[in-house]
LOFI-930098 format. One line per field, with one value per atom (N, C-alpha, C, O): residue number from 1; atom name; x, y negated, z negated. Coordinates in steps of 0.001 Angstrom, whole numbers. Example, Ala and Ser with C-alpha at 12.3 -4.5 7.8 and 13.67 -1.06 7.14 Angstrom:
! residues 2
num = (1 1 1 1 2 2 2 2)
atomo = (N CA C O N CA C O)
c1 = (13190 12300 13200 14236 12850 13670 12900 13409)
c2 = (5690 4500 3300 3319 2250 1060 -30 -1138)
c3 = (-7800 -7800 -7800 -8465 -7080 -7140 -7870 -8039)
END
This chain:
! residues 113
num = (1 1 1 1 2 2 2 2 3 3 3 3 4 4 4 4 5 5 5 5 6 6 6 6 7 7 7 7 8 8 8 8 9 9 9 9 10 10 10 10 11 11 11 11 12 12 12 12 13 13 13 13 14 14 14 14 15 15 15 15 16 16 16 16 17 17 17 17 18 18 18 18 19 19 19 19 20 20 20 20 21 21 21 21 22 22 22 22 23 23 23 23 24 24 24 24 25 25 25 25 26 26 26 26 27 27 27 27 28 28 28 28 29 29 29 29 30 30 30 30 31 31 31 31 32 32 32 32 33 33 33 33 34 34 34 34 35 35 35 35 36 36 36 36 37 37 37 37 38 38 38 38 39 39 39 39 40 40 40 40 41 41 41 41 42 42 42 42 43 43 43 43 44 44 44 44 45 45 45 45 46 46 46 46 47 47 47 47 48 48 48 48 49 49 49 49 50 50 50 50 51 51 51 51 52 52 52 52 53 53 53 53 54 54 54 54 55 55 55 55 56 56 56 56 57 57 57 57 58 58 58 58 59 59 59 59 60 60 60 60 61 61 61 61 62 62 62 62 63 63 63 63 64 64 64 64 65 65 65 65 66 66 66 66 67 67 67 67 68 68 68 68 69 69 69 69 70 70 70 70 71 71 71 71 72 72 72 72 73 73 73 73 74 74 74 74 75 75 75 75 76 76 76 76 77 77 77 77 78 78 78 78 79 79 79 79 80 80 80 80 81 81 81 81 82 82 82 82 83 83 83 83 84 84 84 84 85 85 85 85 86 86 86 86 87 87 87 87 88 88 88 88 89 89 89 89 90 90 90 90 91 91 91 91 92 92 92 92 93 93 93 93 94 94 94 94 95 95 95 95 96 96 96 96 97 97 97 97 98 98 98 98 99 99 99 99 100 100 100 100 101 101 101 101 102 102 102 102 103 103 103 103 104 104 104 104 105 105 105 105 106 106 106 106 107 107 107 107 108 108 108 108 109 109 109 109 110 110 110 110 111 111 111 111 112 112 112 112 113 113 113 113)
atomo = (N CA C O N CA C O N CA C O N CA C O N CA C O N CA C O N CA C O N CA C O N CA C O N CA C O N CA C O N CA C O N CA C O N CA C O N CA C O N CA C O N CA C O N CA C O N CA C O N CA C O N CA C O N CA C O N CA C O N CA C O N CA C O N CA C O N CA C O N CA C O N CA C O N CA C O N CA C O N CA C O N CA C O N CA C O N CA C O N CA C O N CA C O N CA C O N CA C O N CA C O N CA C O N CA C O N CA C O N CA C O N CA C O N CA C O N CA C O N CA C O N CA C O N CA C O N CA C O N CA C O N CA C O N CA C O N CA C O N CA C O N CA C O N CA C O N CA C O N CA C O N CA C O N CA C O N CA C O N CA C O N CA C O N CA C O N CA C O N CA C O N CA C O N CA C O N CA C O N CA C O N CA C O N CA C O N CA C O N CA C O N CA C O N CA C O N CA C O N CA C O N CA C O N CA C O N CA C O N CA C O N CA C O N CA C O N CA C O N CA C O N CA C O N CA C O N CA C O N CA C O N CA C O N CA C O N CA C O N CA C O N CA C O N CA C O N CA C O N CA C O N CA C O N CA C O N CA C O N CA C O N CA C O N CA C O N CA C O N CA C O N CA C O N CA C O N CA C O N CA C O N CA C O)
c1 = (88767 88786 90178 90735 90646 92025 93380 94386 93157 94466 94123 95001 92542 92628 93844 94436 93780 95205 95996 96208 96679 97651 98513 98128 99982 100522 101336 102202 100853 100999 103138 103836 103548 105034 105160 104887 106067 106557 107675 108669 107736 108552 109414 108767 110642 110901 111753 112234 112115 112770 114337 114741 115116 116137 115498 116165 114379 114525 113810 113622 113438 112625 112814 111985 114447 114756 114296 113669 114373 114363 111939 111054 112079 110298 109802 108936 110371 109888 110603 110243 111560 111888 111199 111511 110303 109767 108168 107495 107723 106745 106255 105225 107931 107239 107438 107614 107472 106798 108154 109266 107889 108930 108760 109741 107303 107121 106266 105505 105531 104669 104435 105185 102904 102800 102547 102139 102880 102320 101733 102183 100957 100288 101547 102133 101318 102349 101485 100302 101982 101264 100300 100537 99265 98709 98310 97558 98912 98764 97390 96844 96954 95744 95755 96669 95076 94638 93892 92781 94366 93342 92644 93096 90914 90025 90619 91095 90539 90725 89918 89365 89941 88439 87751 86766 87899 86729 86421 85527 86786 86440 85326 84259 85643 84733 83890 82809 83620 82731 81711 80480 82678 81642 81342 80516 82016 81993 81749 81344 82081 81792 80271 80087 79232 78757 78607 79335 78100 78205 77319 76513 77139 75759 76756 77956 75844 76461 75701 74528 76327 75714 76679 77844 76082 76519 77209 76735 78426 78863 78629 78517 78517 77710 78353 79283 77607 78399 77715 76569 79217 78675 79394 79909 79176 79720 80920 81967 80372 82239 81870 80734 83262 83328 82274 81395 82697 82804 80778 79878 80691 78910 78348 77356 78911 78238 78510 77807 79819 79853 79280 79437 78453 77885 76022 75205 75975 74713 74622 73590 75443 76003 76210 75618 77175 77739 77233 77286 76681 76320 77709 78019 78717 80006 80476 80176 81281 81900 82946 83531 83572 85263 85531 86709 84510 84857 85147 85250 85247 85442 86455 86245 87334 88342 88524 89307 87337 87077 85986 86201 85678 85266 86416 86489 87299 88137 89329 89818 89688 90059 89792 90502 88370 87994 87204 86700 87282 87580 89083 89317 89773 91173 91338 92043 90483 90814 90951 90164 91775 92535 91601 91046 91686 90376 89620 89306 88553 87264 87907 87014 88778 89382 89353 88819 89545 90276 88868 88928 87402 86100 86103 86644 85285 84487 83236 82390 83146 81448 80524 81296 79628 79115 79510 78961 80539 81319 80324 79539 80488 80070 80769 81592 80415 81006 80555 79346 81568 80898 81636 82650 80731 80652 80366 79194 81304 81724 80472 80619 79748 79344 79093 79042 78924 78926 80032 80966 80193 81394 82061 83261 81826 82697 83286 84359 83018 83971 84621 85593 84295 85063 86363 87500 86110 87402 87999 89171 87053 88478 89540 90753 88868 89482 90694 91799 90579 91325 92331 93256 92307 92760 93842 94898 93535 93848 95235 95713 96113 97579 97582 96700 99023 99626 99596 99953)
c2 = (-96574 -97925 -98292 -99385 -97151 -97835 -97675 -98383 -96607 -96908 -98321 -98926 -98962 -100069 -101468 -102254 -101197 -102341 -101958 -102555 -100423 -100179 -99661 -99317 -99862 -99852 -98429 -98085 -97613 -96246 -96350 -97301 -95243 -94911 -93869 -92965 -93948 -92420 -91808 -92529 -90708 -89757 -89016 -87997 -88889 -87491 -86687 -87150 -85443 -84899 -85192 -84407 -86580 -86596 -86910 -86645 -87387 -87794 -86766 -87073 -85426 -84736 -83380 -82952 -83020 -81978 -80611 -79991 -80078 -78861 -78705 -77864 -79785 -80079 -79388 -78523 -79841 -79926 -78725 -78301 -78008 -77245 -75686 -74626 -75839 -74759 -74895 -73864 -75809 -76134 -76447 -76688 -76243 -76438 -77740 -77863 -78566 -80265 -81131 -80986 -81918 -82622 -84091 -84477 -84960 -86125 -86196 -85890 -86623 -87077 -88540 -89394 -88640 -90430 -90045 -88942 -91286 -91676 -93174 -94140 -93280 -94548 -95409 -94949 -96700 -97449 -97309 -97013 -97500 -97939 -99714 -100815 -99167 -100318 -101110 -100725 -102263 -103335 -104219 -104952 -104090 -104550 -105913 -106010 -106697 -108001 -108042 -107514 -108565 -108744 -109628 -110316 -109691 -110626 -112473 -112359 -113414 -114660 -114631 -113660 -115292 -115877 -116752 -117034 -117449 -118330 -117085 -116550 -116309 -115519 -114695 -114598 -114065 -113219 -114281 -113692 -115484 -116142 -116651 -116637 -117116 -117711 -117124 -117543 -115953 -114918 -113434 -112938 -112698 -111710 -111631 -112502 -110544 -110166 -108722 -108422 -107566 -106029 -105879 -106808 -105210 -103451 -102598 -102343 -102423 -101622 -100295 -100306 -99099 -97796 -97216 -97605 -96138 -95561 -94387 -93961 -93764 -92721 -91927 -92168 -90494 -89663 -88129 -88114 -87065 -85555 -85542 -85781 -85077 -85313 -86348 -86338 -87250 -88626 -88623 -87980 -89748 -89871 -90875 -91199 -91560 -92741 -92844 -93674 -91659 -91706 -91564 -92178 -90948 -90805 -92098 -92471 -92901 -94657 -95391 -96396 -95180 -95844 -95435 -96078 -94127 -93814 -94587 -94958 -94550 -95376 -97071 -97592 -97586 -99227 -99658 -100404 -98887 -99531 -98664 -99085 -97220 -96462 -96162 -96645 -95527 -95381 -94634 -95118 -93346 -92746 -93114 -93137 -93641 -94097 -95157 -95457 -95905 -97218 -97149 -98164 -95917 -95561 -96109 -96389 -96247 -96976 -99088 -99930 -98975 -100376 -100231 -101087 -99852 -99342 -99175 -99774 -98099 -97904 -99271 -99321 -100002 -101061 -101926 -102448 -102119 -103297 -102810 -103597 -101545 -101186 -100729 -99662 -101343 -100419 -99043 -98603 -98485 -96615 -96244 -96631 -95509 -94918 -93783 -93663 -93051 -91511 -91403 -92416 -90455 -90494 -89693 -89631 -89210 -88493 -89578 -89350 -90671 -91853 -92357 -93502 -91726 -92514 -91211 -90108 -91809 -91308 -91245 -92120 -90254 -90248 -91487 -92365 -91824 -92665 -94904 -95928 -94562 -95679 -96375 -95713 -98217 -98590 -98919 -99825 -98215 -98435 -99934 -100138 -101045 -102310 -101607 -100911 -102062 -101927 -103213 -103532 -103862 -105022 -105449 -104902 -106042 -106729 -108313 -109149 -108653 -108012 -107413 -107800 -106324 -105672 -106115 -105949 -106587 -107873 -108627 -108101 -109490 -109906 -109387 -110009 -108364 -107241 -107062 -107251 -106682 -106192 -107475 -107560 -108842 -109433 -109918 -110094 -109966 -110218 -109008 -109439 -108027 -107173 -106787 -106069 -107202 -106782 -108104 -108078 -108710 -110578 -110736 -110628 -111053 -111617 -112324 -112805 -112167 -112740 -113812 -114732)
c3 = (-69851 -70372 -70901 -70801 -71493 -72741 -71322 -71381 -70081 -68890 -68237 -67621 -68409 -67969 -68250 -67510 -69892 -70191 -71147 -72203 -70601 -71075 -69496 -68378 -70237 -68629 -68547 -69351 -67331 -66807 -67047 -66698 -67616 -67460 -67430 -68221 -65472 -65156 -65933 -66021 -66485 -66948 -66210 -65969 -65627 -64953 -65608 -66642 -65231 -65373 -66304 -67161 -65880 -66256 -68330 -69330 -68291 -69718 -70848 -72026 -70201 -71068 -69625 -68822 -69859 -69037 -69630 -68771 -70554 -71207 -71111 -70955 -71282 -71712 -70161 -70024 -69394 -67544 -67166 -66068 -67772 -66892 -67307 -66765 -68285 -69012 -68633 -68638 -68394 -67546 -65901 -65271 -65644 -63991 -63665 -62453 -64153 -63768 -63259 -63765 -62326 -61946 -62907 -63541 -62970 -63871 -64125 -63206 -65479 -66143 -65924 -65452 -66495 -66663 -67927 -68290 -68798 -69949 -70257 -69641 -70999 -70959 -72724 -73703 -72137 -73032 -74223 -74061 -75435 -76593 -76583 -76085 -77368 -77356 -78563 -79459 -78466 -78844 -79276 -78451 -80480 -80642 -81506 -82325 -81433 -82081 -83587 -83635 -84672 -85710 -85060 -84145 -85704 -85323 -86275 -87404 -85873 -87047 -88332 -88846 -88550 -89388 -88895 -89577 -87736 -86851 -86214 -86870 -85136 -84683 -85130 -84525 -86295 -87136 -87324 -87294 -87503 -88118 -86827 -86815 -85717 -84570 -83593 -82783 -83485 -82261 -82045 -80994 -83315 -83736 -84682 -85532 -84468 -85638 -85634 -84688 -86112 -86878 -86785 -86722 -86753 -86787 -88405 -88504 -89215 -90463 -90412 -90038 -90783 -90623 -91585 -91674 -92406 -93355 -92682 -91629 -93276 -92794 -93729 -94931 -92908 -93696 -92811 -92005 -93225 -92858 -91192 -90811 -90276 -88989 -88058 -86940 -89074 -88308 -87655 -87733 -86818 -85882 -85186 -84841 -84906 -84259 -83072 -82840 -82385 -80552 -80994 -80421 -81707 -81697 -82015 -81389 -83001 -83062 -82301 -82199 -81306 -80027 -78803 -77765 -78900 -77873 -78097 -77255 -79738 -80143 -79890 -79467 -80105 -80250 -78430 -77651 -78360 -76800 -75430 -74274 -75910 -74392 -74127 -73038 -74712 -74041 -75427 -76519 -75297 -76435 -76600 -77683 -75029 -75192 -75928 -76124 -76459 -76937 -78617 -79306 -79083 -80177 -80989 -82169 -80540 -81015 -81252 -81692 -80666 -80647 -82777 -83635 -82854 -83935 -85181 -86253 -84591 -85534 -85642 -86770 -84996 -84817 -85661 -86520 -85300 -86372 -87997 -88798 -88117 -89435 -89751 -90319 -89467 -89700 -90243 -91151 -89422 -89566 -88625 -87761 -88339 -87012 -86343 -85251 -87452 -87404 -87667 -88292 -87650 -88421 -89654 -90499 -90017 -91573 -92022 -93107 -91992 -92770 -93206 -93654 -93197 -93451 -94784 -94714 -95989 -96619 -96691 -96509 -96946 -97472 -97778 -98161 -97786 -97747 -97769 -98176 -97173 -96944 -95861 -95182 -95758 -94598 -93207 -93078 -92348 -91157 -90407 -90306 -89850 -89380 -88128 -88068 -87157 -86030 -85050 -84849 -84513 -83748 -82454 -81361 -82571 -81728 -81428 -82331 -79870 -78665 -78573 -79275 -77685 -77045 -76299 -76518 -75544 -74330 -75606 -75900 -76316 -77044 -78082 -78511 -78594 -79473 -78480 -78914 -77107 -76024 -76192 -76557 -75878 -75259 -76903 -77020 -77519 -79108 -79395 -79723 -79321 -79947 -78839 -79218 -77294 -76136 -75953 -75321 -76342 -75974 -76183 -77312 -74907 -75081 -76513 -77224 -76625 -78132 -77758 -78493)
END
């Protein structure tokens, strides 16, 4: 999902010589950094609504996005719109909001500047 709109960059040799020559490798891809969207406040208000679930011992993103969306990769669509990067960054019984629909969670947080 996330190589879908982030853009693939070849690596070779000349820029990470010592890295490649200890490994064998002539080039790598790497995926660009990505760029995410805060939601507005119309947005959140007319387009967005949440699923709330307590975090608790166990928990992790990729497991409430496999509950919410049928997909573990979408985990970060989660951490996104709670601004926590990791599941370290959750405490104990904190509430997790969880973005729905998902189609518009993507196109909101995915969405040209």
């Amino acid at each position: 999902m996330l190589q879908d709109i982030r853009e693939a960059i070849k690596i070779d040799k000349k820029h990470r010589e010592n890295i490649f020559d200890r490994r064998h490798i002539k080039e790598a891809v790497q995926l660009s950094t990505l760029r995410l969207n805060e939601p507005s406040e119309e947005e959140l208000k007319n387009e967005l609504d949440f699923v709330e679930r307590q975090f608790s011992i166990g928990d992790r993103m990729y497991k409430f996005a496999k509950e919410i969306y049928n997909d573990t990769e979408l985990w970060w669509l989660i951490a996104w719109f709670n601004n926590k990067p990791t599941d370290t960054h959750w405490k104990i019984g904190e509430t997790v909001y969880i973005p729905v629909p998902q189609d518009k969670a993507l196109v909101i947080a995915t969405r040209e500047r």
